[in-house]
C-alpha positions in Angstrom: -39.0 38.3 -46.3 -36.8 41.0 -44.9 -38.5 44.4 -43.9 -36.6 47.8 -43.4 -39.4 49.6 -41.2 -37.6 53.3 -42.3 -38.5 56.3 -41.1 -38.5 58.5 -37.4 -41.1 57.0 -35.4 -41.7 56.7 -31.5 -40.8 52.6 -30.9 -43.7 52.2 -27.8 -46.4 53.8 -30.6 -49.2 51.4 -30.9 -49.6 51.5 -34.3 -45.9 50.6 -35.2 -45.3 48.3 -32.6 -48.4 46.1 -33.0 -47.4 46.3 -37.3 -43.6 45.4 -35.9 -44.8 42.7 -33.7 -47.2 41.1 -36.6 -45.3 41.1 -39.0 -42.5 39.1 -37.2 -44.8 37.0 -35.3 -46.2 35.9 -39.4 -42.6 35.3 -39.9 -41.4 38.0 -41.5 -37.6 39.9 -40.5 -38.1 43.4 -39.2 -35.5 45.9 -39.3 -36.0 49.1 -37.3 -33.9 51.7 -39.4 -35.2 54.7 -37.0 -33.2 58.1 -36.5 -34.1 61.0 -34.6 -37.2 63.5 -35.8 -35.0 66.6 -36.8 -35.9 67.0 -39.9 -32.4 68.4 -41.8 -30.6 65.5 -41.1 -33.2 63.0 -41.5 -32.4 61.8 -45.0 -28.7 61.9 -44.8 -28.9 59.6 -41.0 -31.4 57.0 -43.0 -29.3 56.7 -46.0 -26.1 56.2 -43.2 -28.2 52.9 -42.3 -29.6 52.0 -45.1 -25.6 51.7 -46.2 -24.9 49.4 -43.7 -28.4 46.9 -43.9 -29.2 44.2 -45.4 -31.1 44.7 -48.9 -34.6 44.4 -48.4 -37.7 43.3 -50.0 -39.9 45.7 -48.8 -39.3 49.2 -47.3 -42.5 50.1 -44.9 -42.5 53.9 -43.8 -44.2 54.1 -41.0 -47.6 55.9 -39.4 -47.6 59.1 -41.8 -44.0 59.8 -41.8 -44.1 61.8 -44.7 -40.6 63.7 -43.9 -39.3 60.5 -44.2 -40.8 59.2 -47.7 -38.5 60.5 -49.8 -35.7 59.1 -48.4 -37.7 55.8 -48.5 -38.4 56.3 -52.7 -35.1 57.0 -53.4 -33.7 54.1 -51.6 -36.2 51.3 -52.8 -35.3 52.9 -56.2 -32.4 52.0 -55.9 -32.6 49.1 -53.8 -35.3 47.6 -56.3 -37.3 47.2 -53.0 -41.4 47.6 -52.9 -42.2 50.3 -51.2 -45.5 50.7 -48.7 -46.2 53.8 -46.8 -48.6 54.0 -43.6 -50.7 56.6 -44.4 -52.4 55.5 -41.4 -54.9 58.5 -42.1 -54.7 61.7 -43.5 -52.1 64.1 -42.0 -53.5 67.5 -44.4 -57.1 66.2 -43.6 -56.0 66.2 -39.7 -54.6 69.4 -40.0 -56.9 71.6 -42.0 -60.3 70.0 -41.3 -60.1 68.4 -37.9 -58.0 70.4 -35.7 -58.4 73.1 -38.1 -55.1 74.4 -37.1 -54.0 76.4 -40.3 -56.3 77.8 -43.2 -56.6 75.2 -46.3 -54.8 77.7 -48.5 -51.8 78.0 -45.8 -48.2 77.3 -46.8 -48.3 74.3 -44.2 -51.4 73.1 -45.8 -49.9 73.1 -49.4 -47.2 71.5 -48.5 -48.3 68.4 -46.9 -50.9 67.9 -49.0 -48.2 67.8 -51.8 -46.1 65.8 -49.8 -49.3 63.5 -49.2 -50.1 63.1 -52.5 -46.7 62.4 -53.8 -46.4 59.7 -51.0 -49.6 57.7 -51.9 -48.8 58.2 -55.7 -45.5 56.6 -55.6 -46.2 53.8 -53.0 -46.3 50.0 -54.1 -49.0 49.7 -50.9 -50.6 52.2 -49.2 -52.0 50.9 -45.3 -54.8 53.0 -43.9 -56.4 51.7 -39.9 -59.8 51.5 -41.4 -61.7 51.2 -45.1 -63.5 54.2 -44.4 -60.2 56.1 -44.1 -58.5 54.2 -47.3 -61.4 54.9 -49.2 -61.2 59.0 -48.6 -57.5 59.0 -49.2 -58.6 57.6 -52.9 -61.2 59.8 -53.7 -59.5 62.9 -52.4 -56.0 62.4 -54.2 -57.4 60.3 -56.6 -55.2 56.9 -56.1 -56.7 53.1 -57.1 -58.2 52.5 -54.6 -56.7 48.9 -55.5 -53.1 50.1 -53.6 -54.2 50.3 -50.5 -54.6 47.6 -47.5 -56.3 47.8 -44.6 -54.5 48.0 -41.6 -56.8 48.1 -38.3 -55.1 49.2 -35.2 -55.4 46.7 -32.9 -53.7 46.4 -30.0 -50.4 44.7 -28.2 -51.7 41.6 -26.6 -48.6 41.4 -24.4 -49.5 44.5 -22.8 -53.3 44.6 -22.7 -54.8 41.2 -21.7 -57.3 41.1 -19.0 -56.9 41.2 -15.0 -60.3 41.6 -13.3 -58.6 41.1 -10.3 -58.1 44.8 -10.1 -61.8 45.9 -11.3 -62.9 48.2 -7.8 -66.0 48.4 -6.0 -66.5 51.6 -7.4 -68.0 52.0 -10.8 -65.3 53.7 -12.9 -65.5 55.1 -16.4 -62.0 55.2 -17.6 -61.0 57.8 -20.3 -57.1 58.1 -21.7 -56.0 60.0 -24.7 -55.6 63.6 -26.3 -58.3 66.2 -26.3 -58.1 66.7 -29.9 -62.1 67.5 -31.4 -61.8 64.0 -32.6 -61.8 62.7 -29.2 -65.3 64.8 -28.4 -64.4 65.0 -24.7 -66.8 67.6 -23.9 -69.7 64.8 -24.0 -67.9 63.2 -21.6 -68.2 65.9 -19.3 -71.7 66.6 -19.9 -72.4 62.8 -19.2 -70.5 63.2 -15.5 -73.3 66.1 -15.2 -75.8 63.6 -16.2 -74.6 60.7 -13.8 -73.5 63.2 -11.1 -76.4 62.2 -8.5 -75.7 58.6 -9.2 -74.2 56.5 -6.4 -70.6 55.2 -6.8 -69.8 56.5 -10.3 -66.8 57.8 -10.7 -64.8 59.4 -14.3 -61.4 59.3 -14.7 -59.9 61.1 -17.7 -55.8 60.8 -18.3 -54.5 62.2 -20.7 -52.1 65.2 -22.1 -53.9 68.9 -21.7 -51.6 70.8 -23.9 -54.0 70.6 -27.3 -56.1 73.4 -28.1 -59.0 72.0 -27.7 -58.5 71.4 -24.4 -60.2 74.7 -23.4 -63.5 73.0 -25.3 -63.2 70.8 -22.1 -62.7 73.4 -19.7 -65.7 75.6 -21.0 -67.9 72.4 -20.4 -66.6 71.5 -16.5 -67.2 75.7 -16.2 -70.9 75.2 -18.1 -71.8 71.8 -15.4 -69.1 72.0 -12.8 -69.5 67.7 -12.0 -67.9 66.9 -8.4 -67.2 63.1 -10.1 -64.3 63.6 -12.5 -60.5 63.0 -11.8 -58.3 64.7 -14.7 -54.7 63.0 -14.9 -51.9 63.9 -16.4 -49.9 61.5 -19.2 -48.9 58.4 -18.1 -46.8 56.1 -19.3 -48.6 53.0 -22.0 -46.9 50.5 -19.8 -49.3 52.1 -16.8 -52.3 52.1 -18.7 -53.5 48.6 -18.7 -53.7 48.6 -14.6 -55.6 51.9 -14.9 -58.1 50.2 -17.3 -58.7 47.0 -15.3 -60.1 48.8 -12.5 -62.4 50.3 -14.5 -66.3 48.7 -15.6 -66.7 50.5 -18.5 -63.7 52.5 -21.1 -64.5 55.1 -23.3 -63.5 55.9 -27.3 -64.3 58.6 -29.2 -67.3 60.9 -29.2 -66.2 63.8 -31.7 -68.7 65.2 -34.5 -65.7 65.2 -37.5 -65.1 63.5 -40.6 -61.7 61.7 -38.9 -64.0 61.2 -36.0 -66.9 59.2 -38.7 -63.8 57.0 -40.6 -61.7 55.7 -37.3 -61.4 53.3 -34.8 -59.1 54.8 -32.0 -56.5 53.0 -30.2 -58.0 52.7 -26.8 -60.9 50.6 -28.2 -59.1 48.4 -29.5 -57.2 48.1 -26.4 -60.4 47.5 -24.1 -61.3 44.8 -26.8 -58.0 43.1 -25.6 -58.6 43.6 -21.7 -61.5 42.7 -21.8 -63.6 45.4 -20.8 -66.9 46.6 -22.0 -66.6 49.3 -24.6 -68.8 52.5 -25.4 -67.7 54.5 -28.1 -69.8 56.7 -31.2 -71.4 55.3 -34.1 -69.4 55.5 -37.4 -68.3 53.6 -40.3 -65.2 53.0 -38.9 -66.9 51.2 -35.7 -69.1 49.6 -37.9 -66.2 48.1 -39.8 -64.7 46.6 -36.5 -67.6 44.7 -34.9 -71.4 44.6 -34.2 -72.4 47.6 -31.8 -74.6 46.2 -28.7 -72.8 43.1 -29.1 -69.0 43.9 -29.2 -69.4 47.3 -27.8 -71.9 49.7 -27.3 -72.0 52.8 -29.7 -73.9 56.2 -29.2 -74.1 59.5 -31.1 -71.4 61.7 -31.8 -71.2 64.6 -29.0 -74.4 63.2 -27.1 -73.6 63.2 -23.2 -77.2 62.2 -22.2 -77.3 59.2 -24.4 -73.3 58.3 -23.5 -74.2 58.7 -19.8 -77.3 56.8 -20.6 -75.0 53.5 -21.8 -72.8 54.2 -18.8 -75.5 53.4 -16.7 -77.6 50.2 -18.5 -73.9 48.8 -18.1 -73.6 49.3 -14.5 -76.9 48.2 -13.8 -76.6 45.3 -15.8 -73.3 43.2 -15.5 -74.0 40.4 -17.2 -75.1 42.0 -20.0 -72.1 43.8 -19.0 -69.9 41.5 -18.8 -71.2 39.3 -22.1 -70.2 42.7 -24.3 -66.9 42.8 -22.8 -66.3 38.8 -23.5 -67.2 39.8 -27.3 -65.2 42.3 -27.4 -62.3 40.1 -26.3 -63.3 37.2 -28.3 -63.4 39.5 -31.6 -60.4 41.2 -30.9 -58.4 37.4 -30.6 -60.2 36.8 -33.9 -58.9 40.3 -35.9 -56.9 42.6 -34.0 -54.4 40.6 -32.0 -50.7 41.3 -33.7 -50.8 37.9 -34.8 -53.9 38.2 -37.2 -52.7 41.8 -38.6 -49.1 40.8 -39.6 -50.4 37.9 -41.5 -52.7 39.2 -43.5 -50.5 42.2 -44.3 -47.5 39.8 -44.8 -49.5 38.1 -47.3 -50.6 41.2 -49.0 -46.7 42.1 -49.0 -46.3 38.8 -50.5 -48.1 39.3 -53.6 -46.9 43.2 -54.0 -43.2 42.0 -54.4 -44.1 39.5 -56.4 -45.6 42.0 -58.6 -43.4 44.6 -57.6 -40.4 42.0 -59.5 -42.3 40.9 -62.3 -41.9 44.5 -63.2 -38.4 44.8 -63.7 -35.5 43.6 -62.7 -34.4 44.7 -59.3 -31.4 46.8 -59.4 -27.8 47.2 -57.4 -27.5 49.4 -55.6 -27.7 51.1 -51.4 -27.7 47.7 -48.8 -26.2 44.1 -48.5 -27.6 40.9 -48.8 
């Protein structure tokens, strides 16, 4: 089975490198037909590959890339190709509810939900990272809910893979991401407050500060000022993994949203791989991906006493401790290694072009074989 993976996309971003890696690991051929993000010549530098490619079976556009789609439609129209879009989540819900960064009745908001909408309508498959997240993008735009696969995140087991050898003396509680509202870093800070007059606990957040909810953050080291919190700027994903393992506990998400209640963010699925005990909020998207107090340990959204609370009954307790973190890597090994994702998307390809064919026959046109 050959796979154009078509679009603009970042190549080191989890969610398209663990698909890419998958998928070929499953035995599939992956072709990255990736341009540049500027968005007028898009379409005419993807058609410019897709002239020169091998005709595929399947064209999968990647993690939302809805400036991209249309290019995609045209091309496995012509191409006679299935065609599956990672809706990954919602972009318009992301936009307008989470961030709220424009009004719902904006011009930016119309657009991408049209653009949305248009995508899932006119895919073959749709992939969302969790059920929660495929089942909102049916109700909302009103697609079978029958076209979409789940897709969880996982995580690149060449990159994250345990090394306790680098675990300090020092209890550290490791935190790496945006500062979106989904993230709910603010209860982070308020549990530092809470654990600030405990011996040889230490937070370390990295992460980029541009976001605008990063003054949400900064409101909340003004409200408790805690003296045991490092902020770090972006690092690079290859660094991350040594940051982690020196860590006993990593954190996930703590936000009080409706993304925050249907996901399962990248960096837990990462400590599942190293190795490391989890804590991360309750949600039907955690609830989805293992069993909380055995895999990981899950808290309410936006509650710094009870996340500072798990903090410590892990510190205190290392076996139990260290038997959470062994679940977590057992379960990830099991599910959400690349391995495990690309085959059971690249036998839900399978049966889509087999359907996809049986509808028609599968015109000349863009590609070579």
């Amino acid at each position: 089975m050959l796979i154009w993976y078509f679009g603009s996309f970042p190549e080191w971003y989890p969610r398209n490198r663990v698909i890419r890696k998958g998928l070929a690991q499953a035995g599939a051929e992956v072709m990255s037909l990736n341009v540049p993000a500027q968005r007028l010549l898009r379409w005419p530098r993807l058609m410019g590959k897709a002239l020169g490619a091998k005709k595929p079976d399947a064209i999968l556009v990647p993690e939302c890339d809805l400036e991209s789609f249309p290019a995609a439609w045209i091309a496995a129209r012509l191409l006679g190709a299935a065609l599956v879009y990672d809706a990954f989540y919602s972009r318009w819900d992301a936009l307008v509810n989470d961030e709220m960064e424009v009004a719902k009745s904006s011009a930016k908001a119309r657009i991408t939900w049209q653009l949305e909408q248009f995508a899932l309508r006119h895919s073959d498959l749709v992939l969302a990272d969790t059920s929660a997240h495929a089942d909102y993008l049916s109700g909302v735009y009103q697609v079978s809910r029958a076209r979409f696969e789940t897709v969880y995140i996982g995580a690149d087991d060449g990159l994250f893979y345990p090394r306790p050898e680098l675990e300090e003396k020092e209890f550290l509680v490791h935190y790496n991401g945006f500062y979106h509202r989904l993230q709910g870093a603010p209860a982070i800070i308020e549990a530092a407050h809470w654990l600030e007059k405990e011996p040889g606990i230490k937070f370390e957040m990295i992460g980029k500060r541009s976001s605008a909810s990063f003054k949400d953050v900064m409101a909340r080291m003004e409200q408790y000022h805690p003296e045991n919190i490092e902020f770090i700027d972006t690092l690079p994903i290859e660094e991350m993994p040594k940051r982690m393992a020196k860590a006993g506990v990593c954190l996930g998400i703590f936000g009080k949203t409706g993304f925050g209640e249907r996901v399962f963010p990248n960096k837990g699925f990462q400590t599942l791989a190293m190795g490391i005990a989890l804590i991360t909020r309750e949600s039907k998207g955690s609830q989805e991906v293992g069993a909380a107090g055995a895999d990981f340990l899950a808290v309410p959204a936006e509650d710094g006493k009870a996340l500072a609370e798990a903090i410590l009954l892990l510190k205190n307790n290392p076996e139990q401790r260290k038997r959470i973190a062994g679940n977590g890597k057992a379960l990830f090994e099991k599910r959400f290694a690349p391995f495990p994702i690309g085959k059971s998307l690249l036998d839900r390809l399978d049966q889509v072009i087999k359907e996809h064919r049986a509808g028609g026959v599968r015109p000349e046109g863009l590609g070579r074989r």
